[in-house]
ZAVO-778484 format. One record per residue (C-alpha): residue number from 0; residue in three letters; x, y, z. Coordinates in nm, 3 decimals. Layout:
<migus>
<pos=NUM	code=ala	c1=X	c2=Y	c3=Z>
...
</migus>
This chain:
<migus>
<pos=0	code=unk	c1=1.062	c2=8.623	c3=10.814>
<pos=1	code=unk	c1=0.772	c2=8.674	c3=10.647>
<pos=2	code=unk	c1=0.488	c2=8.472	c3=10.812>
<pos=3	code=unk	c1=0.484	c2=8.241	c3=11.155>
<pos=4	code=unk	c1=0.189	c2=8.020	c3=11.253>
<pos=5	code=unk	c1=0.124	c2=7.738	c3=11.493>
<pos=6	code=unk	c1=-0.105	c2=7.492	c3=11.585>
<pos=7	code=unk	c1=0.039	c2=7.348	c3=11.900>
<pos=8	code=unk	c1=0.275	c2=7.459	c3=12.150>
<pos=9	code=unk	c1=0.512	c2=7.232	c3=12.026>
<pos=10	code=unk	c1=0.612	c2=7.374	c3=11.694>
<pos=11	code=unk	c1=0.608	c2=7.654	c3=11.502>
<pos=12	code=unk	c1=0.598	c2=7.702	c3=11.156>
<pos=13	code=unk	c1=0.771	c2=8.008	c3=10.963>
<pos=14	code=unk	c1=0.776	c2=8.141	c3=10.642>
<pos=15	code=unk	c1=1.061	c2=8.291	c3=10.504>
<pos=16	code=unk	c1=1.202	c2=8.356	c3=10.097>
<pos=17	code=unk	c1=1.419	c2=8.082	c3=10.111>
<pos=18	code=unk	c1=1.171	c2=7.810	c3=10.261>
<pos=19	code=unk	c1=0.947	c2=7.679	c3=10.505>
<pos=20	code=unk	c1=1.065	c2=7.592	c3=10.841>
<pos=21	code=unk	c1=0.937	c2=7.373	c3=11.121>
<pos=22	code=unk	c1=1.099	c2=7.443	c3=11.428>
<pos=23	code=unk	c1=1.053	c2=7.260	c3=11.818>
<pos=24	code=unk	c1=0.986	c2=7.577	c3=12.062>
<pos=25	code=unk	c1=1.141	c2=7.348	c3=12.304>
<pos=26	code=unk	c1=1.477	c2=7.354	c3=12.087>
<pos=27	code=unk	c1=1.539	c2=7.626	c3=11.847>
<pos=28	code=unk	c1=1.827	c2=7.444	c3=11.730>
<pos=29	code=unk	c1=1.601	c2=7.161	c3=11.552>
<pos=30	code=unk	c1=1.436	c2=7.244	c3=11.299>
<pos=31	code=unk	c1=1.319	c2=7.147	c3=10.935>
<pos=32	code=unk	c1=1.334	c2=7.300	c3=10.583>
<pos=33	code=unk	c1=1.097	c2=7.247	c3=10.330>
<pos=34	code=unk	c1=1.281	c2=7.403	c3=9.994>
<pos=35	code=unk	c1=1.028	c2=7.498	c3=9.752>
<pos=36	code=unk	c1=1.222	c2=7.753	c3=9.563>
<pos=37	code=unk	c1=1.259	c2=7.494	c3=9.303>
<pos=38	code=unk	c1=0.906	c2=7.576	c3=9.320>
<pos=39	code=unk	c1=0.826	c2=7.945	c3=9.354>
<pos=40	code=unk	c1=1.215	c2=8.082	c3=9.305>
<pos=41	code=unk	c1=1.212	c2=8.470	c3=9.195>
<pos=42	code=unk	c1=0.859	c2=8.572	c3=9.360>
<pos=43	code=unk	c1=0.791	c2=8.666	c3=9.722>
<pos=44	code=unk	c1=0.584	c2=8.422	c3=9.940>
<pos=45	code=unk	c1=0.401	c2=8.674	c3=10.211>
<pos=46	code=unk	c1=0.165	c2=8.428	c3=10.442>
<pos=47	code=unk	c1=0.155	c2=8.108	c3=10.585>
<pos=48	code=unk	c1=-0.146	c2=7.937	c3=10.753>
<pos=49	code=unk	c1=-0.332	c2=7.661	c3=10.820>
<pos=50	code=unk	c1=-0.543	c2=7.379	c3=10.964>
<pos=51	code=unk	c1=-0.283	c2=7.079	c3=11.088>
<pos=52	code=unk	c1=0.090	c2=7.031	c3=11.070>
<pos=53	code=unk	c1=-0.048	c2=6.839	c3=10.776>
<pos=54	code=unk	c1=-0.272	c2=7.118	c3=10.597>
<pos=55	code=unk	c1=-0.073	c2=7.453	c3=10.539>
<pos=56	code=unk	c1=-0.107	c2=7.701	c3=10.307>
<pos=57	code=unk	c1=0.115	c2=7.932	c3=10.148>
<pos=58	code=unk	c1=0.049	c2=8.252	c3=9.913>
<pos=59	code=unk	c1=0.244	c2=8.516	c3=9.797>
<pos=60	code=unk	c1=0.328	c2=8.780	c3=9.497>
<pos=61	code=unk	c1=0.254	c2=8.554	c3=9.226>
<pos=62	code=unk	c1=-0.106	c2=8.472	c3=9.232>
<pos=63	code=unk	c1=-0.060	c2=8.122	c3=9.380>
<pos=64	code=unk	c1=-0.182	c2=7.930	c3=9.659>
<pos=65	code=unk	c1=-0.010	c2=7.609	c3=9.790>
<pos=66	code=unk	c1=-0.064	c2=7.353	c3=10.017>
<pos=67	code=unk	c1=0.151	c2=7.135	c3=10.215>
<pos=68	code=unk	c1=-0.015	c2=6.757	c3=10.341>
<pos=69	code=unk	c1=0.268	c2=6.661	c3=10.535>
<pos=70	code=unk	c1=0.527	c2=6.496	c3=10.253>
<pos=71	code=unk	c1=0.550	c2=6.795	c3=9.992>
<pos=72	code=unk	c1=0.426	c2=7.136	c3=9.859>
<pos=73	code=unk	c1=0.164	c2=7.145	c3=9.560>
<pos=74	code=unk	c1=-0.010	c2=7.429	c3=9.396>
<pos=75	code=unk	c1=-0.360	c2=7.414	c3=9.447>
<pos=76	code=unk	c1=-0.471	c2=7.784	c3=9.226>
<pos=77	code=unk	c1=-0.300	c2=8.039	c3=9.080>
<pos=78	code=unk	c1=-0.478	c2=8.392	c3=8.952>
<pos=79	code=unk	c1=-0.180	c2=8.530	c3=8.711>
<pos=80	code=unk	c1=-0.086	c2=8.874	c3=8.830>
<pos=81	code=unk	c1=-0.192	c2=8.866	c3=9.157>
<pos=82	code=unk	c1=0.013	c2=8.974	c3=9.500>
<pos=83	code=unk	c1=-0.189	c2=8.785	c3=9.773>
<pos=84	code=unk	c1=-0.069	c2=8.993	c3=10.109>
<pos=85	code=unk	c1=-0.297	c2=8.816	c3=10.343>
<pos=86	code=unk	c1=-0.450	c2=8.438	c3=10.395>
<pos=87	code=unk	c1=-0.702	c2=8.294	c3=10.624>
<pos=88	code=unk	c1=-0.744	c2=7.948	c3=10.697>
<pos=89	code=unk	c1=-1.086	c2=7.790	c3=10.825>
<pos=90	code=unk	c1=-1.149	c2=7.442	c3=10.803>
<pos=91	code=unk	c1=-1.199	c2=7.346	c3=10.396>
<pos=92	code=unk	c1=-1.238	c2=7.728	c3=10.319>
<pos=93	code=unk	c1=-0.940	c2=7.948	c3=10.244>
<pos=94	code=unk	c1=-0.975	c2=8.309	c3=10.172>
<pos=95	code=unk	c1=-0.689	c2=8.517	c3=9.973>
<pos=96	code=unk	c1=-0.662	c2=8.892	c3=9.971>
<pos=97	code=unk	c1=-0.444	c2=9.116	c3=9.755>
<pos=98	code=unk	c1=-0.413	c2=9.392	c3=9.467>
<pos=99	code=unk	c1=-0.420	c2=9.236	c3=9.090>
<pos=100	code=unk	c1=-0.098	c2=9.475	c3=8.963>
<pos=101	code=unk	c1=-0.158	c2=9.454	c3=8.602>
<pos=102	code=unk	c1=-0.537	c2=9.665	c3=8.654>
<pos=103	code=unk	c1=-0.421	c2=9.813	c3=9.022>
<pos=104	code=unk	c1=-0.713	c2=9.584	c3=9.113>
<pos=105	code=unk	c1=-0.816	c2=9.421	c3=9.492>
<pos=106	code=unk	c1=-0.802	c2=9.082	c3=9.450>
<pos=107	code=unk	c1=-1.036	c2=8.853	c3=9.647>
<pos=108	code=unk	c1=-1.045	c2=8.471	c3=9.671>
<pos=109	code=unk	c1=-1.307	c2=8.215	c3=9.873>
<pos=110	code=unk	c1=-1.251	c2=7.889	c3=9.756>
<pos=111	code=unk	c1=-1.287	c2=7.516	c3=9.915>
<pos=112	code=unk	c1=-0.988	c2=7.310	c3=9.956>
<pos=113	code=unk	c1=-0.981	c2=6.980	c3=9.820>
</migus>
């Protein structure tokens, strides 16, 4: 597990290599997986947040940011050679942190969602 966020007390969301789950904290044993290593196989995803069960974000070792709207995963940015290793999540603004390990680099991202 490498991330686990919430917005309700009803499910919780974690973030693991292999996928994104949704799981009922009333039920461990029902859950959902959202396979995006179609999408980002090889690379490490490290955080997971967001605004709505609708409006997640994901970021990890590659430089890119994704965002879930409730059907599917899409990238939204991507800064090549960037590890992200920690995500915030505030309304329309999402901020990205990390070390840019071609130049040993921090890394720093504001940006609006769309």
């Amino acid at each position: 597990i490498n991330s686990i966020w919430t917005d309700s007390s009803d499910e919780l969301w974690v973030l693991t290599y292999w996928g994104v789950y949704r799981v009922n904290t009333q039920d461990v044993n029902d859950f959902e997986r959202f396979n995006f290593t179609s999408l980002y196989s090889g690379n490490s995803a490290h955080t997971l947040r967001g605004n709505a069960w609708n409006d997640i974000y994901f970021t990890g070792s590659t430089g890119d940011i994704w965002h879930f709207n409730g059907n599917t995963f899409y990238l939204i940015s991507s800064v090549e050679s960037t590890n992200y290793s920690s995500l915030n999540v505030s309304g329309n603004t999402i901020s990205c942190v990390g070390e840019n390990w071609a130049n040993a680099r921090g890394s720093v991202i504001i940006m609006n969602a769309q």
